[in-house]
Each structure stands twice: as structure tokens, then as C-alpha cells.
C-alpha positions in Angstrom: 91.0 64.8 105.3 94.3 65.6 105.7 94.8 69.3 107.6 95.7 70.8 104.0 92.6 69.1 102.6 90.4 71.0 105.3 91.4 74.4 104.7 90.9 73.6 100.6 87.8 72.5 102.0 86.7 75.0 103.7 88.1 77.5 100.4 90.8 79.0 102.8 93.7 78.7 100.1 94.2 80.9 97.0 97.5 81.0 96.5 100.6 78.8 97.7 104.3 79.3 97.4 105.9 76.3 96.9 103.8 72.8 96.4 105.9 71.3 99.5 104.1 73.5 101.7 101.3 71.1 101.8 103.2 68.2 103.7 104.8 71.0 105.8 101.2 72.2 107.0 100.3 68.6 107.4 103.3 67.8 109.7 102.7 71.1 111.8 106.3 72.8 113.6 106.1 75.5 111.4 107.0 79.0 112.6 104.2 81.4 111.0 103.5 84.8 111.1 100.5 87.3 110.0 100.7 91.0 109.6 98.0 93.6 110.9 98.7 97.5 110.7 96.8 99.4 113.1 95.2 101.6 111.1 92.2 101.1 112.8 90.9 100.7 116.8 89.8 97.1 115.6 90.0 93.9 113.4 86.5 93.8 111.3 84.4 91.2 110.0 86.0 90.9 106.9 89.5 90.1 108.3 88.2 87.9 110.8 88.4 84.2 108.6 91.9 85.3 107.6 93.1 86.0 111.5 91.1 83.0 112.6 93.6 80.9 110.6 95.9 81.6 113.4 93.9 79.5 115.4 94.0 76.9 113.0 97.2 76.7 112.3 98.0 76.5 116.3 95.5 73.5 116.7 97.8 71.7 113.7 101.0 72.2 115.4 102.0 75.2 114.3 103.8 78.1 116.4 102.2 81.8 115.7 104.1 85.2 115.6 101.8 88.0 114.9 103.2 91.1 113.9 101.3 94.3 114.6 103.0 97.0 112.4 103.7 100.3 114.0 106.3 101.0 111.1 104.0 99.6 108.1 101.1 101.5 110.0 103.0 104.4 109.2 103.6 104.0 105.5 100.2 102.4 104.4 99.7 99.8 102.0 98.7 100.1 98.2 94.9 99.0 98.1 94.8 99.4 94.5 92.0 101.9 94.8 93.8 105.5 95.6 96.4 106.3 98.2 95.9 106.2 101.9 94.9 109.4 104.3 98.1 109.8 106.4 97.4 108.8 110.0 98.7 111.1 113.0 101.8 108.8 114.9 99.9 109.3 117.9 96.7 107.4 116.6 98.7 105.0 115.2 100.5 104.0 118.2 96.8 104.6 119.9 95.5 101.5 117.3 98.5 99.9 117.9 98.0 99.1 121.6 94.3 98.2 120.8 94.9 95.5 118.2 97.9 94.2 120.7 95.1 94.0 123.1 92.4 92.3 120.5 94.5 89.5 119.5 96.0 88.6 122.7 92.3 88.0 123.9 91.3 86.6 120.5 94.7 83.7 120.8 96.0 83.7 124.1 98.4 85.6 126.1 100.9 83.3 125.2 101.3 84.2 121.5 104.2 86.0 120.6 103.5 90.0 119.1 105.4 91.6 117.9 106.1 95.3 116.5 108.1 96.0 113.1 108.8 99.7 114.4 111.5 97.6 117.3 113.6 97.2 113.9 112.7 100.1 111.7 113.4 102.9 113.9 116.9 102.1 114.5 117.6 101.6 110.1 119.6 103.9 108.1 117.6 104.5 104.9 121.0 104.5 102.9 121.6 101.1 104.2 118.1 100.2 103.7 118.4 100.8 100.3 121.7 98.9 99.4 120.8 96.3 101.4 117.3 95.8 100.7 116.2 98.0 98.1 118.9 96.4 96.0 117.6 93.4 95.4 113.9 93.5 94.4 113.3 94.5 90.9 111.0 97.3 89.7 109.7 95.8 87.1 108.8 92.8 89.7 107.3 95.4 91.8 105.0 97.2 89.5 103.7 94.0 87.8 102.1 92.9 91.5 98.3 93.5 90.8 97.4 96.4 93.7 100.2 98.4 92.3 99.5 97.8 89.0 95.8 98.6 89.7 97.1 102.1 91.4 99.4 103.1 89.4 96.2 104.2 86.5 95.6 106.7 89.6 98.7 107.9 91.2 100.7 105.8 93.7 103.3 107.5 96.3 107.0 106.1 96.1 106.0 105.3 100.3 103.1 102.7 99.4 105.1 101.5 96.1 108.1 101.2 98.7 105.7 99.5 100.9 106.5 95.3 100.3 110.2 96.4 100.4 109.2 97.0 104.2 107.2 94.0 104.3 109.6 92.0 102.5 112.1 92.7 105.0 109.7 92.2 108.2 109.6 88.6 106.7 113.8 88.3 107.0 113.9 90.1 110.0 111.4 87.0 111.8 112.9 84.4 109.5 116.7 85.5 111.3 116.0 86.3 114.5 112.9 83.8 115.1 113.2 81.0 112.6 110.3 81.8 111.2 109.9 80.2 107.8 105.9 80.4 106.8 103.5 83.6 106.5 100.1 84.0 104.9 97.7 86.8 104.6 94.6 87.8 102.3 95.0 87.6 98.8 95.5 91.1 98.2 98.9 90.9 99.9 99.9 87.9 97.4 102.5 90.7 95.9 103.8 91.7 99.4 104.2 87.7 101.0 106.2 86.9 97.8 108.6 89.7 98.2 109.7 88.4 101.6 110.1 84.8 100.0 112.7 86.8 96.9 114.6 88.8 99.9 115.0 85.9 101.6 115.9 83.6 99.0 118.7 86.1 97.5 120.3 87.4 100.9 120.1 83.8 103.1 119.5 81.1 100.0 116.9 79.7 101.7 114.0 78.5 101.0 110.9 79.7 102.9 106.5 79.7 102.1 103.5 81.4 101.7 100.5 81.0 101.3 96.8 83.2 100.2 93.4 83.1 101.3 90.6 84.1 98.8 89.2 87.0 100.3 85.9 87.4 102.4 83.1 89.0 100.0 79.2 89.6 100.4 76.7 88.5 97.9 77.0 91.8 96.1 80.7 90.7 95.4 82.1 93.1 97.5 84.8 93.1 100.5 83.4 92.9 104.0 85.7 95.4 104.8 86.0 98.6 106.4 86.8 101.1 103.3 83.2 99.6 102.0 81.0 100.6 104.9 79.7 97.0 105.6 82.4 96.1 108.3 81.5 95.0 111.8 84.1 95.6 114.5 85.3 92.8 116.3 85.9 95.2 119.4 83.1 94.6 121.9 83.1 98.3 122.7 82.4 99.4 118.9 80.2 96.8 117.5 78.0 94.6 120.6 77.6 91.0 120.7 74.0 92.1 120.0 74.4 94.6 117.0 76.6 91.5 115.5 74.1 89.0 115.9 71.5 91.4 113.9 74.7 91.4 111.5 75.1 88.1 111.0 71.3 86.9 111.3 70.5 89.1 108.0 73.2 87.6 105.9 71.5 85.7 103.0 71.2 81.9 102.4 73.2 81.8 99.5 76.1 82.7 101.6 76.1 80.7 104.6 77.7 77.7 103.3 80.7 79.4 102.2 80.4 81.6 105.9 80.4 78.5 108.2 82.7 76.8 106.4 85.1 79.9 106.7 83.8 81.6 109.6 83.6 78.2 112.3 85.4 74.8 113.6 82.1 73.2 112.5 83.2 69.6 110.7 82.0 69.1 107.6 79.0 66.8 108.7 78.2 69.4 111.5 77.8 72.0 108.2 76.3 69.4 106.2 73.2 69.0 108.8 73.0 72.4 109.4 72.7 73.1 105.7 70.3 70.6 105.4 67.6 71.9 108.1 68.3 75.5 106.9 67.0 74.5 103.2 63.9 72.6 104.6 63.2 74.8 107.0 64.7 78.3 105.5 62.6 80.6 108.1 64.1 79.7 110.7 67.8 80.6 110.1 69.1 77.7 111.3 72.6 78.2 109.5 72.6 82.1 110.5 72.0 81.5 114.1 74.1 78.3 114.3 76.8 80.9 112.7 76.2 83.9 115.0 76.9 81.1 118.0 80.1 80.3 116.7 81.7 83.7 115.8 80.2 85.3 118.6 81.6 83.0 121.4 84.7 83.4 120.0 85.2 86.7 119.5 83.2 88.1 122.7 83.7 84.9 125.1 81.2 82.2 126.2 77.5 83.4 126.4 77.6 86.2 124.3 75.5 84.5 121.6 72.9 83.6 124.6 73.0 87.6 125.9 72.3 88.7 122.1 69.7 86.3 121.4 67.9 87.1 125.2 68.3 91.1 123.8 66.8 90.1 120.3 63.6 88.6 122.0 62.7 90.8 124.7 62.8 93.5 121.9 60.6 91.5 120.1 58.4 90.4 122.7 58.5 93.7 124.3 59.2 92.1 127.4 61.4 94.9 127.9 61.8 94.4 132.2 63.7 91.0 131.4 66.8 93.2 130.4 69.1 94.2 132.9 70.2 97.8 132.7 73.2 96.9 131.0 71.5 95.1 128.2 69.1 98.0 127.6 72.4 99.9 126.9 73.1 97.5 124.3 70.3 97.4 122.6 69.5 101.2 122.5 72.9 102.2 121.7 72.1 104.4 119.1 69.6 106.1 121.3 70.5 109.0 122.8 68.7 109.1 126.9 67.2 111.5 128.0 67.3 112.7 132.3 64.2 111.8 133.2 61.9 113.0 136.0 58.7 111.5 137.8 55.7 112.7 136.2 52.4 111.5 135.1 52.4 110.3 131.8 50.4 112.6 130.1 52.9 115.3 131.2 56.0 113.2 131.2 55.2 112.8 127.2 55.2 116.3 126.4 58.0 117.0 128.3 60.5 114.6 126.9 59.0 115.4 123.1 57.7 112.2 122.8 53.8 113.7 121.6 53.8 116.9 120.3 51.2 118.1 123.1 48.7 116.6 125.8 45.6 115.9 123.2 48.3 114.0 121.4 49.5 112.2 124.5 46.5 111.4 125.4 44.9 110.2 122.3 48.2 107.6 122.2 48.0 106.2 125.8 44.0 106.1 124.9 44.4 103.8 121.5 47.1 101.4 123.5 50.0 102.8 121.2 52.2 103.8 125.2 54.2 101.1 126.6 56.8 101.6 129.7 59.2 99.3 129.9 57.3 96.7 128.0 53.4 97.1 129.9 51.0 98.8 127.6 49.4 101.7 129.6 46.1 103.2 129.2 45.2 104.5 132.3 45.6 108.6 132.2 46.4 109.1 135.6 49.3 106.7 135.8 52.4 108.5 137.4 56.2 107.3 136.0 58.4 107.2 138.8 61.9 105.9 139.6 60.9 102.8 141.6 59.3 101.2 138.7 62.4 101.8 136.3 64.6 99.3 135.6 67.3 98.8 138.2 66.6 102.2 139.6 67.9 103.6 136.1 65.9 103.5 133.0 62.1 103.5 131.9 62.0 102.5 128.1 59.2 104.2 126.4 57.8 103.0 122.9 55.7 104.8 121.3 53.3 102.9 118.5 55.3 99.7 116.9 58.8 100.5 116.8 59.6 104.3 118.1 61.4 104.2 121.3 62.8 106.5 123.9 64.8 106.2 126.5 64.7 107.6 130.0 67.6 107.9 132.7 66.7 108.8 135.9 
């Protein structure tokens, strides 16, 4: 396959500009750029096939701009479901610095970033709008499918204005950088084209664009933050663990399309793969083979291995095989409590783990008390420090799946 063959392929193009981008993409020395507003900490989930295409595009030869947009991030884009909550200028340039940070780890230090508020902040809106605003029609801007969708429900002149801005990001990296190629989800189909029209009329040149089909679940909806299904690709919001519980539970009918869009796997990599998932479907061959890829990429080499040593020792309840930062992972959402030496009996009631000593000791009695993974029956037995984990934690579960955890 040609390199435009494998994205088709792998159903990572929707929509393209001008049918002599194909032989372009094949022939690599393109300047490109992709557009991110930091209206959030983090990339998510959903975005993740469309940014990975960065990476693609750099292995074909291709030279990557990516523009993190403190100006945009101020505006907001039309989503074609109801406007945008305005976000403070201090969280914004907050995000900003984050997502700088993300995708310099994600594609190398070496890529260059750059910010859209370096040009805005110094344009007189006057100008703006005779030089800009001039040239793009209304008509052409209302019959671009999120506005059109928003427009049923109210729509502010500052998202309406908002591929104006976008438009002009485009000429602004096409002068000053050569760049001559950007792509994006397929949402922002209305926005890419503006920048094509702009720079067509003001430069009469030609320059592309391409789509990618969006990233849905098998409900049909975005995996995307506004529909509360989104994983952050920040390590510090969503573990490497948490995602591999993510990814593990996504369904068979979707794994295909997800390694495909998700992974470098070839296509006879993803054939096999496919293969032993359907003859052996419990075992999640495709999900885990998934989890690998994205994970290691995202989180760095051996992050799949720390998630998948997590995953077992919580099922195994061989709980001391964790180290005491892994036991922070994987009881994130569990508050500890300070923890004292006690015996057990006491120790329970204390902490509100049985309502009261008869209860306490009916539970160590039936075998439903484990600390840190040993069952314990014995009455008498004492929990101290020097038998927590690294001096720091005693896990305590409490029948099959209620846990506690202790800090000392």
C-alpha cells in the first residue's frame, strides 16, 4: 500500500481538499499543522487517533507544526450542540502550558509549537475585518454543518466568527512557515476549508486539507470529553492502570476499527490478532494487544506491563507484590485513612470498617479479613507498621471486593 492507501485503510480519511493531495502525502515534504485549544488540562481518548496522525505523517516525511491556541482557546469553537462556558484567561493559559507539555512528550521536543495568541494579540479588529473578514462569505459560513446545527439554538457572533480566526491561523503558518497542509477531525471540515478560501483569495495559492471520520463508541457516540466517556491522556488524571481497565472493557465489535486507528500494527499484525480474538474471544487478545500499544505510547515503555502487574495482583489479591506507589494507583479513588497499630478486632472499629467488635469479629472468624492480601483469622493478631507495605500502607478488604486503605 501506498502511504495514502494506509490511512484509507486504516479509515483515517473523511474528507480531502483537492484529489492531488494524495501523491503529495505519498511524496512526504509537506509542511502540516493541527490545531488544539486548551480548553482542557489534557488531550482525551477521543482525540488521541486524530493527534496520533502527527506521528504518521512525520514517519512519511512530513514536517509537523502544532498549534496550541491560546487566542482560539479564548473564543471557543461552535460544537453544534449549544455555546461554550467562557473559560477564565488564567485557566486558559493554565491548559495552555499543559497541552504544550503533552505533545512535546507525545512527538518529541523537536516539533515546532506554536501559539495563535503571538499574532492575535497585536491585530486591530478594524483591520481584521477588512482584511479578513472581507473575504469569507456569510452565506458560506452559515451553510458549514456545526453552525448550521447551532444556529436552531442560539450561536454568539464570537463562535460564528470563530473559522475567520482559524482561517487566518492557516495564512498566518502558510506566510511565515510555508506551511501548505492541515487536517483535523471532521467536525472542523467547515473551519480547515476556510483557511484553504483565505488563502486562495489573498495569496492565489493553492494549499490542502484533509478530515478524519471521528472516533465513536458502539453506542454511536463521541469518545469525547463533553460525553462523559473520555479518558485523559495525562498520566496524572487518568493512570496507565485506570486506562488499561478503559480499554480492556471495550467491546469486540469495535476493536478492529480501534487497532486499525488507535496502533502502527500492519495490516497482517491486525489480521492475526483479529483472528485469535474471534477463536478465542475470552481472552481479549485484541483489547490487551490494544491497551500495549496506546499505552506505551502515551505513558512511555512499560506502562502496559505496570497496569497489567496492578490488574493481577488485585485479582489475585496478592496485594504485597505492589510497591507503594502502585497501591496509589490502583486505589485512587480511595480516600486513606492515618492508620495506627492495633489489634485487628479494635483496628476495625476504629477505622469504620465493622460497625462494632461482634461484627469484627464474626468477619475475621468466617475468613471475609484480609491485610494486604493474607486472609486473617486469628483474633489476637496485632496490625503494625512493620508489616505494611514499604513502611506506608496496610490494604484492608473486607468480604470480596470492599477495600480500605491505611496510611501509617
Amino acid at each position: 500500500m501506498t502511504f495514502f492507501e494506509e490511512l484509507q485503510w486504516r479509515g483515517l480519511i473523511k474528507d480531502i481538499s483537492n484529489p492531488e493531495l494524495e501523491e503529495k502525502l505519498n511524496q512526504g515534504g509537506l509542511k502540516f499543522y493541527i490545531g488544539a485549544d486548551p480548553t482542557a488540562e489534557s488531550l482525551h481518548i477521543g482525540q488521541f487517533p486524530t493527534f496520533l496522525m502527527i506521528e504518521r505523517l512525520k514517519r512519511a516525511g512530513h514536517q509537523p507544526f502544532i498549534l496550541v491556541g491560546g487566542a482560539t482557546g479564548r473564543v471557543g469553537d461552535p460544537r453544534g450542540t449549544g455555546e461554550r462556558e467562557k473559560a477564565e484567561i488564567s485557566v486558559i493559559e493554565h491548559n495552555y502550558d499543559k497541552i504544550k507539555a503533552q505533545m512535546k512528550k507525545l512527538f518529541g521536543e523537536e516539533v515546532q509549537l506554536v501559539n495563535n495568541f503571538d499574532w492575535f494579540k497585536n491585530i486591530n479588529y478594524i483591520d481584521f475585518l477588512r482584511d479578513v473578514g472581507k473575504y469569507i462569505n456569510v452565506s458560506y459560513m452559515i451553510n458549514k454543518d456545526l453552525v448550521k446545527r447551532q444556529l436552531d439554538i442560539g450561536i454568539s457572533y464570537a463562535e460564528f466568527s470563530y473559522m475567520l480566526i482559524q482561517g487566518y491561523d492557516f495564512k498566518e503558518l502558510h506566510d511565515k512557515y510555508g506551511v501548505t497542509l492541515q487536517f483535523g477531525g471532521s467536525d472542523q471540515w467547515g473551519n480547515l476549508t476556510t483557511g484553504i478560501e483565505l488563502i486562495r483569495k489573498l495569496d492565489n495559492e493553492e494549499v490542502y486539507a484533509f478530515s478524519m471520520p471521528l472516533t465513536l463508541d458502539s453506542t454511536g457516540k463521541k469518545l469525547g470529553k463533553s460525553y462523559g466517556n473520555a479518558l485523559w491522556l495525562d498520566e496524572e488524571k487518568t493512570s496507565s492502570y485506570e486506562m488499561y481497565q478503559y480499554l480492556l472493557n471495550f467491546e469486540d465489535s469495535m476493536m478492529e476499527e480501534y487497532l486499525k486507528r488507535f496502533t502502527f500494527l500492519t495490516k497482517a499484525e491486525i489480521e492475526g490478532i483479529m483472528k485469535a480474538q474471534k477463536a478465542t474471544p475470552e481472552k481479549r487478545i485484541a483489547q490487551k494487544s490494544l491497551a500495549k500499544e496506546v499505552l506505551d505510547f502515551i505513558h512511555g515503555e512499560g506502562a502496559y506491563e505496570n497496569a497489567v502487574k496492578i490488574s493481577e495482583s488485585l485479582f489475585s489479591g496478592d496485594i504485597r507484590n505492589l510497591t507503594a506507589n502502585q497501591i496509589e494507583v490502583a486505589f485512587k479513588g480511595i480516600e486513606p485513612f492515618q492508620a495506627e497499630e492495633a489489634n485487628l478486632v479494635d483496628f476495625l472499629v476504629q477505622f469504620h470498617i465493622c460497625s462494632s467488635k461482634r461484627e469484627a469479629r464474626e468477619f475475621i472468624q468466617n475468613g471475609s479479613i484480609s491485610i494486604n492480601g493474607d486472609k486473617i483469622t486469628d483474633l489476637n493478631y496485632q496490625v503494625i507498621k512493620n508489616d505494611s507495605i514499604e513502611q506506608k500502607y496496610v490494604v484492608i478488604r473486607r468480604g470480596k471486593k470492599k477495600y480500605f486503605i491505611g496510611k501509617f
